[in-house]
C-alpha positions in Angstrom: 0.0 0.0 0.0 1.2 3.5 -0.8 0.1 6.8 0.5 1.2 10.3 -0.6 2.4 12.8 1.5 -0.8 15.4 0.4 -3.4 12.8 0.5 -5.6 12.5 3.4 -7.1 9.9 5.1 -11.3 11.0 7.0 -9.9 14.5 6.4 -6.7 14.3 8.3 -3.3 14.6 7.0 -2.4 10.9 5.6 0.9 10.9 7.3 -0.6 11.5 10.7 -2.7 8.8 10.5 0.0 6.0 9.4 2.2 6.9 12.8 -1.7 6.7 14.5 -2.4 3.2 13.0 1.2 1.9 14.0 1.1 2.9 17.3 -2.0 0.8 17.6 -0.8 -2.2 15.7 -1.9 -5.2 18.2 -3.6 -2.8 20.8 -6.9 -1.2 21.3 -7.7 2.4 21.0 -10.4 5.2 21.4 -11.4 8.5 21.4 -8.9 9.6 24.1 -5.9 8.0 22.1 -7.4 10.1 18.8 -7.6 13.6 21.2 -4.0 13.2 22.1 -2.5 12.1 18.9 -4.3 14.3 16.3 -4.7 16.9 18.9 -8.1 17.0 18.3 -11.3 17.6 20.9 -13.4 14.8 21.4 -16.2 15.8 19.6 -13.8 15.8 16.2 -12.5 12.4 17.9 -15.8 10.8 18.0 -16.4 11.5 14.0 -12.9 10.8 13.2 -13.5 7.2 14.5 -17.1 6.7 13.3 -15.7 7.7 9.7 -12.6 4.9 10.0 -15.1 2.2 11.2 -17.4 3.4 8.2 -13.9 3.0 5.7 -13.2 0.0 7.4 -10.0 1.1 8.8 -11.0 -0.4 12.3 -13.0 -2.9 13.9 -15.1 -3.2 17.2 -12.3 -4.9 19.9 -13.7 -8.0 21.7 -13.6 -6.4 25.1 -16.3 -5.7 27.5 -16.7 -1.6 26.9 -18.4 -0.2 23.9 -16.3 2.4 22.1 -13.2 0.7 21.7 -11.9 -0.3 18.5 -8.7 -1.9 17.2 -7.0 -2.3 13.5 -8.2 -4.2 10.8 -6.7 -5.4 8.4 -7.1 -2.4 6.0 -5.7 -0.5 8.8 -2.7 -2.8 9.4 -2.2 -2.0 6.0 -2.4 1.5 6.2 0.4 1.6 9.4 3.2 -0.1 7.2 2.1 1.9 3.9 4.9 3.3 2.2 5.2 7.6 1.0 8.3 6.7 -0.7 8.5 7.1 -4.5 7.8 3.9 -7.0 10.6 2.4 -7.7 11.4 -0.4 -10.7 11.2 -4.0 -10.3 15.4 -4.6 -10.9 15.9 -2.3 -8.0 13.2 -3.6 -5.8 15.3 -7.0 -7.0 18.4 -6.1 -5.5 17.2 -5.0 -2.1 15.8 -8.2 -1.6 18.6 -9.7 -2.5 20.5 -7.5 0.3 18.0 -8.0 2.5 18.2 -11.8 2.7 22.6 -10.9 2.6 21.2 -9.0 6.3 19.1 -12.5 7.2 22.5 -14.8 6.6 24.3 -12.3 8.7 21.8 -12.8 11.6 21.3 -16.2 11.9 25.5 -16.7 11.9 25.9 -14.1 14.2 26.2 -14.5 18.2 25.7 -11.2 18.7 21.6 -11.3 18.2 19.6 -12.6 20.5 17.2 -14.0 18.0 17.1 -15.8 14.6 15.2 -15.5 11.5 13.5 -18.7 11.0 11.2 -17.7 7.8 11.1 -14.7 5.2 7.5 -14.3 3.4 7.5 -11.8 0.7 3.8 -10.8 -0.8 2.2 -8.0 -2.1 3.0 -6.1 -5.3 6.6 -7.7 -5.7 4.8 -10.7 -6.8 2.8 -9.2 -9.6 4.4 -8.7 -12.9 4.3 -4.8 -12.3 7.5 -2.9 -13.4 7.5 0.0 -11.1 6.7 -0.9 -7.5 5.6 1.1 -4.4 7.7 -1.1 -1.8 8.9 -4.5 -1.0 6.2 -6.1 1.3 8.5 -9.0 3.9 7.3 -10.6 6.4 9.7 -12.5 8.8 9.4 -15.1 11.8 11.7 -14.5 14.8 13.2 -17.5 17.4 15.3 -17.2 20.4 18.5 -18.3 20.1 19.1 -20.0 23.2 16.5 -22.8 23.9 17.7 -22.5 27.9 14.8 -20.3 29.0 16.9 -18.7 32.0 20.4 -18.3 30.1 18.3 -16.3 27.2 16.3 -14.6 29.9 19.9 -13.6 31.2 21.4 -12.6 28.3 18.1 -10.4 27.2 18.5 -8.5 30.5 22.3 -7.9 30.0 21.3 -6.7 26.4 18.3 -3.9 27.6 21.0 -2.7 30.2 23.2 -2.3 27.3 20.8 -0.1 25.6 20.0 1.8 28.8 23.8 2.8 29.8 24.0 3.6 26.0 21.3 6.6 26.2 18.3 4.7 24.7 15.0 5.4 26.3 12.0 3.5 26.1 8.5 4.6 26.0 7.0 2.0 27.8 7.9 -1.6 29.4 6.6 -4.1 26.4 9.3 -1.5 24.1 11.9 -2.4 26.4 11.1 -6.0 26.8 11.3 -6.2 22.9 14.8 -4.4 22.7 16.3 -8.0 21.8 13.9 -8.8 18.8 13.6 -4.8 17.9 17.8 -5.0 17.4 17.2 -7.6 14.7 14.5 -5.6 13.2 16.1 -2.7 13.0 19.2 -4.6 11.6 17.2 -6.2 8.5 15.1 -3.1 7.9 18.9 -1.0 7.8 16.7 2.3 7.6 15.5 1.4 3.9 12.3 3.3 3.1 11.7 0.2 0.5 11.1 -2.4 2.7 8.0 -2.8 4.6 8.6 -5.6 7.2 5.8 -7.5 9.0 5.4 -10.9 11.1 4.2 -14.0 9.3 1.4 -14.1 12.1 0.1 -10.3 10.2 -3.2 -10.6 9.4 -2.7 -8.7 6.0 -1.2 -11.8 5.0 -4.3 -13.9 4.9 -5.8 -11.0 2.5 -3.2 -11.6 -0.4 -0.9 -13.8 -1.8 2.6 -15.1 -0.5 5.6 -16.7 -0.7 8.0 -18.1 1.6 12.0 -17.4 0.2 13.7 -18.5 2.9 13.0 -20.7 5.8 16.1 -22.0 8.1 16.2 -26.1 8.9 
């Protein structure tokens, strides 16, 4: 999926509403999270979440309260949507070709705490199209260690690391995630082509796949 840096999205500024939909990528949300995000009042909230319901953008969470929503699939989509330019197929070639160079480099590695056990590459890379909007990889992560305490151990010692380094965390579940988040960050190498998901992304089961790597 590719947005445009003018377009907008229920009338607010598409941008704004990709870093919304990411922040809410496996958690639920509501008018409150809209208010303090767009900086909107909650009248303007209210709409704003009627209209994404109405688009399809979000769903009714299966939790007690009324009112509270979380992404669907059409909004997973929209929070790892690309504003970069189109670029052609031999390009988009090569940095998945680079990309898998960074997976290799992972998995022999002793420095990262987890491995990549499967790449799944979908979306418009696997049409015939000659220009394409972004390379659409999805990847499975695995601890290293299978001793539950030594990796426990060794994922503390690594979240220190990052904490005497200068890194701050917004929140405990970011910090607990510093370990997997490292290898992310590593594969991803700040490339504005590739869109990287987990093979357990719903947006998956809406299109077709295909796995390109998958470790014994």
């Amino acid at each position: 999926m590719r947005i445009a840096p003018s377009e907008t999205i229920v009338g607010q500024p598409a941008l704004t509403m990709r870093k919304l939909f990411r922040e809410r990528r496996g958690r639920i949300w509501d008018e409150s999270l809209v208010e303090h995000v767009l900086g909107v009042d909650f009248k303007t909230a209210k709409r704003i979440i009627h209209d994404l319901a109405s688009e399809g953008y979000i769903q009714r969470a299966e939790v007690s309260r009324e009112g509270v929503y979380e992404n669907s699939i059409k909004g997973n989509s929209l929070a790892m949507a690309s504003a970069a330019k189109p670029i052609k197929r031999e390009r988009a070639e090569k940095k998945l070709e680079e990309f898998l160079q960074r997976v290799k480099t992972v998995n022999d590695s002793d420095y990262f705490l987890y491995k990549v056990q499967t790449v799944v590459v979908f979306g418009s890379f696997l049409t015939g199209k000659e220009f394409l909007n972004d390379i659409d990889v999805a990847i499975k992560l695995v601890p290293r260690l299978d001793d539950r305490e030594e990796f426990g151990k060794l994922s503390d010692e690594r979240i220190n690391e990052a904490l005497r380094g200068g890194r701050i965390f917004s929140n405990i579940t970011e910090m607990i995630a510093w370990p997997q988040t490292e290898v992310r960050r590593y594969l991803k190498a700040r490339s504005r082509v590739i869109s990287l998901h987990d093979t357990d992304d719903g947006v998956l089961q809406a299109c077709e796949s295909r796995v390109i790597y998958r470790r014994c």
